[in-house]
Wavefront OBJ file of the C-alpha trace (Angstrom):
o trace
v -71.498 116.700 4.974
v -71.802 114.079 2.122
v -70.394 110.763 2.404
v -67.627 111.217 -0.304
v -66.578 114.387 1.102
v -66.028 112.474 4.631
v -64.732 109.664 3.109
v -61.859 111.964 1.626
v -61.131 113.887 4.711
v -60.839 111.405 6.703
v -58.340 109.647 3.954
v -56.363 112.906 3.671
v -55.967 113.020 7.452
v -54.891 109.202 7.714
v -52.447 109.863 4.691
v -51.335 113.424 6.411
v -51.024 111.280 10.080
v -48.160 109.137 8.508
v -46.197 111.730 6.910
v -47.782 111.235 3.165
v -45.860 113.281 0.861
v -47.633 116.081 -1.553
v -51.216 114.770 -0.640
v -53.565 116.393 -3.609
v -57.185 115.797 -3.609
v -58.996 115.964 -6.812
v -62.222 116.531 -7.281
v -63.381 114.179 -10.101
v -67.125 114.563 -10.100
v -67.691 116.454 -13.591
v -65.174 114.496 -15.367
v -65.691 110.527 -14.456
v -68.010 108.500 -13.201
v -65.271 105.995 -11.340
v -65.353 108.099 -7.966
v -66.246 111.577 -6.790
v -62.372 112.115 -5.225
v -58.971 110.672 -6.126
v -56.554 111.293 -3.309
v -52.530 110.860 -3.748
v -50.028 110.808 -2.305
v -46.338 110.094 -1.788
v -44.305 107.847 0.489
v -40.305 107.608 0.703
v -39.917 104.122 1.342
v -42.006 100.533 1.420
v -42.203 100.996 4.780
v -44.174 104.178 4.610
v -46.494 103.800 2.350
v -47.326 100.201 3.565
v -47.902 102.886 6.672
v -50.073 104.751 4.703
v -52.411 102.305 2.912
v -52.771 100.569 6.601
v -53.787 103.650 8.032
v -56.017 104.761 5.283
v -58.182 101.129 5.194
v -58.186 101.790 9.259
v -59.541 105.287 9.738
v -61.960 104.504 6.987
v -62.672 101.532 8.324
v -63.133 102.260 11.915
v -65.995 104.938 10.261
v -67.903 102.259 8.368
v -66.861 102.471 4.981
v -65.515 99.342 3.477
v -62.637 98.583 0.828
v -64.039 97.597 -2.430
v -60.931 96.890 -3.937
v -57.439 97.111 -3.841
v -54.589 96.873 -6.232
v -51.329 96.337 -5.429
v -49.043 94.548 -2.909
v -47.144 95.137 0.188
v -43.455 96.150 -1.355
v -45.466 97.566 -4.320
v -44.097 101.003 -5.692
v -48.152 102.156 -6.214
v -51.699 101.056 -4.576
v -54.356 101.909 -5.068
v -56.980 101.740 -2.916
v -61.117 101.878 -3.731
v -63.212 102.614 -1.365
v -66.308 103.289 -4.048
v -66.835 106.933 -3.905
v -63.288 107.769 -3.137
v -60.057 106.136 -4.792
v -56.516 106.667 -2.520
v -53.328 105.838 -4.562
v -50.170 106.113 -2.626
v -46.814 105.709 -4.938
v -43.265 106.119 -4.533
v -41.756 109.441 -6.019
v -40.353 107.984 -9.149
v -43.746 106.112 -10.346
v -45.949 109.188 -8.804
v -43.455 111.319 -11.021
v -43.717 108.945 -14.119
v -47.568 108.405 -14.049
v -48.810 111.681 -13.622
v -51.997 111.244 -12.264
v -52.587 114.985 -11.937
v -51.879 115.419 -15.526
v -54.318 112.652 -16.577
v -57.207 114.182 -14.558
v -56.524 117.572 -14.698
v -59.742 118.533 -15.743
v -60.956 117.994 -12.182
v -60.848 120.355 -9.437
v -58.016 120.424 -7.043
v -59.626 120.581 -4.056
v -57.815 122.073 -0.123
v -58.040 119.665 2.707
v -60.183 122.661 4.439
v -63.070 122.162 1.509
v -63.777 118.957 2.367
v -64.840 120.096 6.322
v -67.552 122.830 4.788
l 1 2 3 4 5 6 7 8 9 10 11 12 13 14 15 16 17 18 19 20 21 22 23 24 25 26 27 28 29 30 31 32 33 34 35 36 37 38 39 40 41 42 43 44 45 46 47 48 49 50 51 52 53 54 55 56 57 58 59 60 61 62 63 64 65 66 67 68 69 70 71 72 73 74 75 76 77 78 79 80 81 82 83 84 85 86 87 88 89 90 91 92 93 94 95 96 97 98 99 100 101 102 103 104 105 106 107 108 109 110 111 112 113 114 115 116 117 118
C-alpha cells in the first residue's frame, strides 16, 4: 500500500472513531499538486472536532507521519490539518456547508473508505 493511501485510511478511521460527520475522501492526484487526498469531515460542536483533529495528529502520529502544518485553533469553526501527502479539514456544519470544499475540487475522485485498504 502507498504511503498516502495509509496516511488517509488511517485519518478516515481516526475521524470515523470520534463520530466525524459525512467523512468524504477525495482523491486529488490528477487535479493538484498540494496533496494526493483531502479528507473532511464534520463535527457538531468545539468539543468534537477538537476530538477529531486530536485524534487524527495521534493515529497518524503514533504511525510515523508527522504534521507539517496546521491552521486553525482550538474553538475554531475549521482546521485544517497537513500532513504533506494528505490534508484533513474538519469544520462545523455551517462553514463545511458555506465553503464547499467538494464543489471546489470536484474534479477529483471521490474515493470509499474500502479503496484505500486495496
Amino acid at each position: 500500500m502507498n504511503q498516502s493511501k495509509e496516511m488517509a485510511r488511517i485519518a478516515w478511521q481516526a475521524l470515523s472513531d470520534k463520530k466525524g460527520e459525512d467523512i468524504k475522501i477525495i482523491d486529488i492526484t490528477g487535479v493538484s499538486v498540494l496533496a494526493d487526498y483531502f479528507i473532511i469531515a464534520s463535527g457538531n460542536s468545539e468539543s468534537q472536532i477538537s476530538a477529531l483533529v486530536d485524534n487524527v495528529e495521534e493515529e497518524l502520529h503514533k504511525a510515523g507521519y508527522h504534521l507539517k502544518q496546521r491552521e486553525g485553533r482550538s474553538g475554531a469553526s475549521w482546521i485544517l490539518l497537513d500532513f504533506g501527502d494528505i490534508i484533513v479539514h474538519v469544520f462545523d456544519k455551517e462553514n463545511r456547508l458555506f465553503y464547499d470544499l467538494e464543489r471546489i475540487w470536484k474534479d477529483g475522485k471521490d474515493i470509499a473508505p474500502e479503496q484505500l485498504a486495496e
